[in-house]
VOTI-756396 format. One record per residue (C-alpha): z, x negated, y; residue number from 1; residue in three letters. Coordinates in pm, whole numbers, plus 50000, padded with zeros to 5 digits. Example, Ala and Ser with C-alpha at 12.3 -4.5 7.8 and 13.67 -1.06 7.14 Angstrom:
! residues 2
+-------+-------+-------+-----+-----+
|     Z |     X |     Y |   n | res |
+-------+-------+-------+-----+-----+
| 50780 | 48770 | 49550 |   1 | ALA |
| 50714 | 48633 | 49894 |   2 | SER |
+-------+-------+-------+-----+-----+
***
This chain:
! residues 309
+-------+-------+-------+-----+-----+
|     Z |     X |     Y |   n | res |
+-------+-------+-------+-----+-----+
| 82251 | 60929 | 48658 |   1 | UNK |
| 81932 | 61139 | 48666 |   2 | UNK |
| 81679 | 60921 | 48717 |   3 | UNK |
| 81367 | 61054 | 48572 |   4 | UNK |
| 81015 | 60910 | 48450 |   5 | UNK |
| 80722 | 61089 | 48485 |   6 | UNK |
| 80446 | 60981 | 48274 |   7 | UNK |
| 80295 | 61136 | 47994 |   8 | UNK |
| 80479 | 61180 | 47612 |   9 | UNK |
| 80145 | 61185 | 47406 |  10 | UNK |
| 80139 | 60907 | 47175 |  11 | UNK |
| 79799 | 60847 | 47233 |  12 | UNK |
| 79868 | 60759 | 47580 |  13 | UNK |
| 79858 | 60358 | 47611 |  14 | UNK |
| 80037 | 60391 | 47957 |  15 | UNK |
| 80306 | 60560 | 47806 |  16 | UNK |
| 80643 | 60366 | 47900 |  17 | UNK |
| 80936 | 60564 | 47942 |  18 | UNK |
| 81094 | 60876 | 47862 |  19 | UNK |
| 80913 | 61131 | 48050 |  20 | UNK |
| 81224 | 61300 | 48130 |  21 | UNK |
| 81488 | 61058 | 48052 |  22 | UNK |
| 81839 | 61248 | 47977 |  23 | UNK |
| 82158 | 61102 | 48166 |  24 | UNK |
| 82228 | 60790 | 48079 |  25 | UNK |
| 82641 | 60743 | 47977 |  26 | UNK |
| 82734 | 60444 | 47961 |  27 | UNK |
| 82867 | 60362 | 47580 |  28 | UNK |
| 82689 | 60639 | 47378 |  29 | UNK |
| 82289 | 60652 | 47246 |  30 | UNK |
| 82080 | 60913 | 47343 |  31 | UNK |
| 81843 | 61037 | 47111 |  32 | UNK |
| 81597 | 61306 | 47264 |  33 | UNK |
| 81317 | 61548 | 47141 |  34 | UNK |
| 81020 | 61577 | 47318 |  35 | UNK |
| 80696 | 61810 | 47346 |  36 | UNK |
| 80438 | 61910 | 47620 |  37 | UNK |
| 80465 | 62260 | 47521 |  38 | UNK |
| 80625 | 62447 | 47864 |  39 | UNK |
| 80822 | 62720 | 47692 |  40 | UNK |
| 81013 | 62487 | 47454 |  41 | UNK |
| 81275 | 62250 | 47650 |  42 | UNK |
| 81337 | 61900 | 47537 |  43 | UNK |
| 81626 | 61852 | 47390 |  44 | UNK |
| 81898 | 61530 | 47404 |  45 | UNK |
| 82190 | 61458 | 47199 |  46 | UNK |
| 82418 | 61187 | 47236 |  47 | UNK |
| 82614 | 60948 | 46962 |  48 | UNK |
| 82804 | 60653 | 46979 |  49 | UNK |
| 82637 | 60482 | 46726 |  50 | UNK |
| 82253 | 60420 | 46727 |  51 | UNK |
| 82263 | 60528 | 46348 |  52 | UNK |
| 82338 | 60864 | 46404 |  53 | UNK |
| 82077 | 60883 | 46670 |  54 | UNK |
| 81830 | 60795 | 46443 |  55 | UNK |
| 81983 | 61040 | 46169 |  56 | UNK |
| 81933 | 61329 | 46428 |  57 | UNK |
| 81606 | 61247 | 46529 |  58 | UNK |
| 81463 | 61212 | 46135 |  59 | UNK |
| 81634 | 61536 | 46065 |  60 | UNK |
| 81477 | 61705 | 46426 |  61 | UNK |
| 81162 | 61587 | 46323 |  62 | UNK |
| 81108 | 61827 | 46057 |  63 | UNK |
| 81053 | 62082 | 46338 |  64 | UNK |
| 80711 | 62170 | 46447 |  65 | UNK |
| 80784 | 62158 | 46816 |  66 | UNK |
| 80902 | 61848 | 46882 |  67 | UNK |
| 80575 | 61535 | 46886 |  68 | UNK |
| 80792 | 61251 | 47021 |  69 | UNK |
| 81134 | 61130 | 46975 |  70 | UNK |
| 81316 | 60868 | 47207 |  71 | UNK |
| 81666 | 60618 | 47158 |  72 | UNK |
| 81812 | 60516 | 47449 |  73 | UNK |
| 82063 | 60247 | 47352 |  74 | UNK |
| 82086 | 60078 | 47692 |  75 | UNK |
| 82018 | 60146 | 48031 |  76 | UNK |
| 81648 | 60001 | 48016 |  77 | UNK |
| 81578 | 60008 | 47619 |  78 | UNK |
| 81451 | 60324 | 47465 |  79 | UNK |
| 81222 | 60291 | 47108 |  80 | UNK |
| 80955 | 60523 | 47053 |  81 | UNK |
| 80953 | 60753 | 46770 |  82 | UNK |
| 80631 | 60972 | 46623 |  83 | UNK |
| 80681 | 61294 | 46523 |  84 | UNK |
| 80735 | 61197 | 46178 |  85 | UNK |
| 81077 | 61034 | 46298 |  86 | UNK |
| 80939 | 60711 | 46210 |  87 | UNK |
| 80998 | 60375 | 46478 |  88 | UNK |
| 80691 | 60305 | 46673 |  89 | UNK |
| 80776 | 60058 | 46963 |  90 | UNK |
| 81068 | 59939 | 47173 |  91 | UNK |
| 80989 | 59962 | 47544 |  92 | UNK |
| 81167 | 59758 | 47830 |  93 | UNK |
| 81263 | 59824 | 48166 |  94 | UNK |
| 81076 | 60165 | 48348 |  95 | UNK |
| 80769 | 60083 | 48568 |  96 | UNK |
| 80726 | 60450 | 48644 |  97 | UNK |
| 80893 | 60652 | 48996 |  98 | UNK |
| 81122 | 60924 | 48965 |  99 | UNK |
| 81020 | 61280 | 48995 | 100 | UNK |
| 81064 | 61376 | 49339 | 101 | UNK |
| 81238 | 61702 | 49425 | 102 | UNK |
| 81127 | 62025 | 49534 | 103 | UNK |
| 81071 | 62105 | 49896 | 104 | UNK |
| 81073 | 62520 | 49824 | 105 | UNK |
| 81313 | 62733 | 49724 | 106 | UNK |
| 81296 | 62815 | 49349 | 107 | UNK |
| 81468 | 63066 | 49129 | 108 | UNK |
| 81480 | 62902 | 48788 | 109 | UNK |
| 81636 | 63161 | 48502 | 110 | UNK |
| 81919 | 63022 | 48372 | 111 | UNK |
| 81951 | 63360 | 48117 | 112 | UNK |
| 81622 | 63250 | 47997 | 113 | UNK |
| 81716 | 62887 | 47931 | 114 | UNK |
| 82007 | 62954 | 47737 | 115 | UNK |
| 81750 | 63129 | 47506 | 116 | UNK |
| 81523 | 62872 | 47497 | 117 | UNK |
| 81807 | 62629 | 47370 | 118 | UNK |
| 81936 | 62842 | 47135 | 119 | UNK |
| 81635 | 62926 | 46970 | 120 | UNK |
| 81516 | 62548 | 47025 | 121 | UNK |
| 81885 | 62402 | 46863 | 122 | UNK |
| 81866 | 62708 | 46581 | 123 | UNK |
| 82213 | 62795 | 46731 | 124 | UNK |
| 82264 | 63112 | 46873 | 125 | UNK |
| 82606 | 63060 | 46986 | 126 | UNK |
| 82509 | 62768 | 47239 | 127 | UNK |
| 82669 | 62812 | 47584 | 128 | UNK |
| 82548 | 62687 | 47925 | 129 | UNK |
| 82796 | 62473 | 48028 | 130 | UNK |
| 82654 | 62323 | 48357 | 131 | UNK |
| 82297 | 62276 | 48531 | 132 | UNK |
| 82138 | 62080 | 48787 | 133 | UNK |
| 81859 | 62211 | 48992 | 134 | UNK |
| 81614 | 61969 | 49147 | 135 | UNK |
| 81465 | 62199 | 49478 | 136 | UNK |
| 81603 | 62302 | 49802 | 137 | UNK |
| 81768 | 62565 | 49742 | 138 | UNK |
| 82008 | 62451 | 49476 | 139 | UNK |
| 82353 | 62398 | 49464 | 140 | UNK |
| 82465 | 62055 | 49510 | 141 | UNK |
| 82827 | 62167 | 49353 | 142 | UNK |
| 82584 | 62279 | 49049 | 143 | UNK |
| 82429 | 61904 | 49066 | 144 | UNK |
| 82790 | 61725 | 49098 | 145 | UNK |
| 82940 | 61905 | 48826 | 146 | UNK |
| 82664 | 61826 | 48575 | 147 | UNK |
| 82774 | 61489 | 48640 | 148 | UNK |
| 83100 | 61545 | 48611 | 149 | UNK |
| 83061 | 61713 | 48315 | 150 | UNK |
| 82863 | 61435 | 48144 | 151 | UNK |
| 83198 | 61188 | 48230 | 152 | UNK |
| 83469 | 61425 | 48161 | 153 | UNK |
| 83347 | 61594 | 47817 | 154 | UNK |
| 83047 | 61452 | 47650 | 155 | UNK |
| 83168 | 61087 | 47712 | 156 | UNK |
| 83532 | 61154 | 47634 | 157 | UNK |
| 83457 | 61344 | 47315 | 158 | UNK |
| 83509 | 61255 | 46980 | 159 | UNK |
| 83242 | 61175 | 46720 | 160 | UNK |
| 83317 | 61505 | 46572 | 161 | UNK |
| 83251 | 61685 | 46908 | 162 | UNK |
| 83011 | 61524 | 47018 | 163 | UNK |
| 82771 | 61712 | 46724 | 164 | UNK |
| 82802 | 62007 | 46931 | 165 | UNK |
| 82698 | 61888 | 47315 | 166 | UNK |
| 82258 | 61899 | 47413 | 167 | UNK |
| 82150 | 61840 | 47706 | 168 | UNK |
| 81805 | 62034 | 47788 | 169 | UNK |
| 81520 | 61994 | 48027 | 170 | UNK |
| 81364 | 62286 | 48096 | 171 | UNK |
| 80940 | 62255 | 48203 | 172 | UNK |
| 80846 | 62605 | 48323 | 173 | UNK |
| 80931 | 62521 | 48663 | 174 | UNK |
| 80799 | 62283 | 48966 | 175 | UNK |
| 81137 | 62110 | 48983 | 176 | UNK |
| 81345 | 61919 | 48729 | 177 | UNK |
| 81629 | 62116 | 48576 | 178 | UNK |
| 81838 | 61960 | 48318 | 179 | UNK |
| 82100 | 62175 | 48151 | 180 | UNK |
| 82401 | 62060 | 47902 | 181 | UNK |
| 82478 | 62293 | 47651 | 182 | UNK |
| 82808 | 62314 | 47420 | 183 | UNK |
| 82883 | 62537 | 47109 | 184 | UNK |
| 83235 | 62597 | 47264 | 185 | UNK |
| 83353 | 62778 | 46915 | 186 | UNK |
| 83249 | 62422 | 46690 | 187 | UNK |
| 83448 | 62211 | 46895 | 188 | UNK |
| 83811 | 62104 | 46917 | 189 | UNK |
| 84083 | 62285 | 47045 | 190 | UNK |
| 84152 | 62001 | 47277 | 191 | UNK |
| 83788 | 61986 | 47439 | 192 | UNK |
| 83788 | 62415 | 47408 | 193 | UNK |
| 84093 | 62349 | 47661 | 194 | UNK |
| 83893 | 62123 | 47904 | 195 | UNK |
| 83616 | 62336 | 47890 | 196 | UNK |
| 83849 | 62641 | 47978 | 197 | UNK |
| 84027 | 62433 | 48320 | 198 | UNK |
| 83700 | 62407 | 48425 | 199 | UNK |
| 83536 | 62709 | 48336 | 200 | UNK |
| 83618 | 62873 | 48688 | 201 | UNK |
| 83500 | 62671 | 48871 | 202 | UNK |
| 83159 | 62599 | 48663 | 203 | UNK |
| 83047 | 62966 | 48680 | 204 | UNK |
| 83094 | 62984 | 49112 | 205 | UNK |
| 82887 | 62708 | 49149 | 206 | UNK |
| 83268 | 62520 | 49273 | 207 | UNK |
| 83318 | 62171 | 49251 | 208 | UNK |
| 83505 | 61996 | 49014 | 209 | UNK |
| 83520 | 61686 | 49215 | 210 | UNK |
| 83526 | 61732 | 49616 | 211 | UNK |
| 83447 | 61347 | 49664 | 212 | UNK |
| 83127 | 61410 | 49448 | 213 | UNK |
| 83041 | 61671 | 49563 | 214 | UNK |
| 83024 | 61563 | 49944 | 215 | UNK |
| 82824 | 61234 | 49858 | 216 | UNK |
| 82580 | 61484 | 49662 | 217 | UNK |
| 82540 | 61736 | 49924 | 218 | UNK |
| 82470 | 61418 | 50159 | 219 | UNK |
| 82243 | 61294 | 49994 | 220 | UNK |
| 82014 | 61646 | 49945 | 221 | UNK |
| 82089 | 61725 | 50341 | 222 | UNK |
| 81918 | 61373 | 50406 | 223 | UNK |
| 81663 | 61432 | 50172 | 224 | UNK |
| 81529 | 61779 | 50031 | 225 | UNK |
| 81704 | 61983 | 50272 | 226 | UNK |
| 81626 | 61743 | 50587 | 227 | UNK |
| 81461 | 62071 | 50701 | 228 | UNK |
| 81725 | 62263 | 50731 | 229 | UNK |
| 81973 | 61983 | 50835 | 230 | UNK |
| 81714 | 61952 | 51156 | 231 | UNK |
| 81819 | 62336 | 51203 | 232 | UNK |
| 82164 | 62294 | 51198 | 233 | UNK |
| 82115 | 61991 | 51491 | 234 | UNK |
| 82014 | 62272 | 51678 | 235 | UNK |
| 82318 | 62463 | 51655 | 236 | UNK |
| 82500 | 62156 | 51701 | 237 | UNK |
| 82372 | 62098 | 51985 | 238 | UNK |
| 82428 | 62411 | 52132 | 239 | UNK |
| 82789 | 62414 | 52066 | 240 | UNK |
| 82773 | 62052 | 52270 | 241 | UNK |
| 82665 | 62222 | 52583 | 242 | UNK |
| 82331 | 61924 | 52526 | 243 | UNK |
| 82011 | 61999 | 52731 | 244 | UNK |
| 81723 | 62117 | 52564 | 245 | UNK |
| 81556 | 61790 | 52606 | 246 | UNK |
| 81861 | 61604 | 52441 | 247 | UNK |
| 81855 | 61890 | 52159 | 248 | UNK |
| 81484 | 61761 | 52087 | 249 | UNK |
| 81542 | 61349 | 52109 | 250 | UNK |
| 81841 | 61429 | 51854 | 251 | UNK |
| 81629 | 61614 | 51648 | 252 | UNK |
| 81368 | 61352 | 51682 | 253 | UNK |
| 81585 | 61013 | 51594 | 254 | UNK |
| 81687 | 61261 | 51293 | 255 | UNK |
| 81386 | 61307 | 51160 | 256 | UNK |
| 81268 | 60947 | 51224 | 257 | UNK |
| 81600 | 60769 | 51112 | 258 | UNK |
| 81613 | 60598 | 50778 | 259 | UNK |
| 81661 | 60759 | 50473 | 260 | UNK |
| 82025 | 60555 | 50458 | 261 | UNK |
| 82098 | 60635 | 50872 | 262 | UNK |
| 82030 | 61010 | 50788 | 263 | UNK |
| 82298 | 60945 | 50480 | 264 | UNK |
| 82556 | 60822 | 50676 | 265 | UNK |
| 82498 | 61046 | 50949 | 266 | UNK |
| 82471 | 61351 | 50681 | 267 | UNK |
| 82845 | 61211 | 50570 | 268 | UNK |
| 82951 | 61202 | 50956 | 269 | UNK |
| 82888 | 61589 | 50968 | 270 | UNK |
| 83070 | 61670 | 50661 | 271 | UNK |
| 83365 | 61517 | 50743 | 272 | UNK |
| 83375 | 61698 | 51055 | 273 | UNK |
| 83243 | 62031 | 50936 | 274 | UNK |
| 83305 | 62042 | 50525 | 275 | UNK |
| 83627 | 62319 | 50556 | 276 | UNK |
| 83323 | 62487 | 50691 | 277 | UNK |
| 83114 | 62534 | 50373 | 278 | UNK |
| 83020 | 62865 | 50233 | 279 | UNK |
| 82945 | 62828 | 49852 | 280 | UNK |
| 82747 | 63064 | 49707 | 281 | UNK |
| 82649 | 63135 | 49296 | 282 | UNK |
| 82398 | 62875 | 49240 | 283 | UNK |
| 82249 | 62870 | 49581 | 284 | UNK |
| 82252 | 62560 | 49829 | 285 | UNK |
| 82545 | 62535 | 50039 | 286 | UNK |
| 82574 | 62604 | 50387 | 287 | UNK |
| 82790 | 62614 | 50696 | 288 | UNK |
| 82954 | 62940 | 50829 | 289 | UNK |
| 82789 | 62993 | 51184 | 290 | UNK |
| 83146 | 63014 | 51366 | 291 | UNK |
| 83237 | 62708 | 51242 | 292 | UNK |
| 82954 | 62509 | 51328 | 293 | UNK |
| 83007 | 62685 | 51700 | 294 | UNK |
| 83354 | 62553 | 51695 | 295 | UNK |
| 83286 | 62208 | 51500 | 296 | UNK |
| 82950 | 62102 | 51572 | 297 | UNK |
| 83020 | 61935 | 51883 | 298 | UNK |
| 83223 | 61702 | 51742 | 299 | UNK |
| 82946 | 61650 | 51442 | 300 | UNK |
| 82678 | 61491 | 51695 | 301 | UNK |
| 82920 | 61337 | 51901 | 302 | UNK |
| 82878 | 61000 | 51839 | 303 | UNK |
| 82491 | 61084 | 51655 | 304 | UNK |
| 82337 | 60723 | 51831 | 305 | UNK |
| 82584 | 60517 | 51656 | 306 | UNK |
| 82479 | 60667 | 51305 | 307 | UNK |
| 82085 | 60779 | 51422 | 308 | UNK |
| 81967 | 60421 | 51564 | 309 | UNK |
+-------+-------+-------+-----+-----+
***
């Protein structure tokens, strides 16, 4: 759902292709988005179920001094170009661009200091941070899930009139994507203030909203960004197997040489085994309670050559 384009969004650029940070696609709505190489102002992304009222937004955004390009997304590989007049430029067709990778390191990005830059970037000071997703190693993957989940469960089940009141930002200042949606909880329906409140628990820990989700998320960044400290946790697997040094290191080695899909499945394996074992903490990556992994981890690597081959 986050895929993301890096490529320049000067409109002087002939390369340019694609969005350079493409908002979540939904299936069924247009996205229209704001765009600007200036760092300290995010771009911004509304979404509309008619490509009409895209285009209204963006003509109406484009009176702003911030914002040099605009982009519709009205299918999953058609975006138009607008200039910062709001006027069409060019339709362009399927990506040719690779994603932004994620962040190796550990990053700290200031959520108190996003919601600012929205609000002052919307001209709405009662915007609320509804949900964010962190692309480094130390984020949360329940953060990361329930973006997503919020994207399917509000924004695409809301109704024209609430839909005026979602954004989605992407905020620059840091080495990592970080893409934020955004709500002005008092404009919208009492029925979508209610959804907001079930989940508003949950959305402030850093809990997820959707445990299957949130395991195949939390996969996928142990395989991936935090393959580092997945290696570690081998280790103490390992250990609680009674395995030989020697078999400690070949483990770790077919881990780190396995396929990014083998170190999926094998990522899944553990979880299964060892998820009641999670400790969430507030917007920080998840990890697994020391005792547990002592009591568990056996188990985890057990059958590690059918999965690591």
């Amino acid at each position: 759902m986050f895929t993301n384009l890096a490529v320049s969004s000067q409109l002087s650029n002939k390369n340019l292709q694609w969005i350079p940070r493409a908002a979540p696609f939904l299936l069924g709505l247009k996205s229209a988005q704001a765009s600007t190489q200036d760092a300290q102002h995010p771009d911004i992304s509304v979404y509309r179920n008619e490509a009409d009222e895209a285009e209204q937004w963006i003509r109406k955004t484009a009176r702003r001094d911030k914002y040099t390009t605009f982009f519709l997304r009205h299918d999953v590989d058609a975006v138009g170009l607008y200039n910062h007049e709001g006027k069409f430029v060019r339709t362009f067709a399927k990506p040719e661009f690779p994603a932004l990778r994620e962040s190796y390191d550990n990053l700290k990005p200031d959520r108190e200091s996003m919601q600012r830059e929205m609000r002052d970037a919307v001209r709405n000071q009662n915007l609320i941070l509804l949900a964010c997703a962190e692309d480094h190693a130390g984020a949360s993957a329940a953060d990361q899930s329930n973006t997503s989940i919020v994207c399917r469960r509000m924004i695409m089940e809301a109704d024209s009139k609430d839909l005026q009141h979602f954004y989605v930002g992407e905020h620059k200042q840091w080495q990592c994507r970080v893409t934020s949606i955004y709500a002005d909880i008092s404009a919208l329906s009492q029925t979508m203030q209610d959804v907001y409140l079930d989940r508003f628990k949950w959305l402030r820990n850093s809990w997820p909203l959707n445990s299957k989700h949130h395991l195949e998320t939390l996969a996928d960044r142990l395989a991936t960004v935090r393959s580092k400290y997945t290696t570690g946790l081998l280790l103490d697997c390992g250990h609680a197997a009674g395995m030989a040094p020697e078999l400690i290191m070949t483990l770790q080695a077919k881990w780190m040489l396995a396929s990014p899909g083998a170190k999926y499945r094998f990522a899944q394996r553990m979880l299964e085994v060892m998820k009641d074992g999670l400790i969430y903490t507030l917007r920080g990556a998840e990890i697994f309670d020391p005792s547990y992994v002592e009591t568990h981890g056996a188990a985890a690597v057990s059958d590690y050559r059918s999965f690591l081959h």
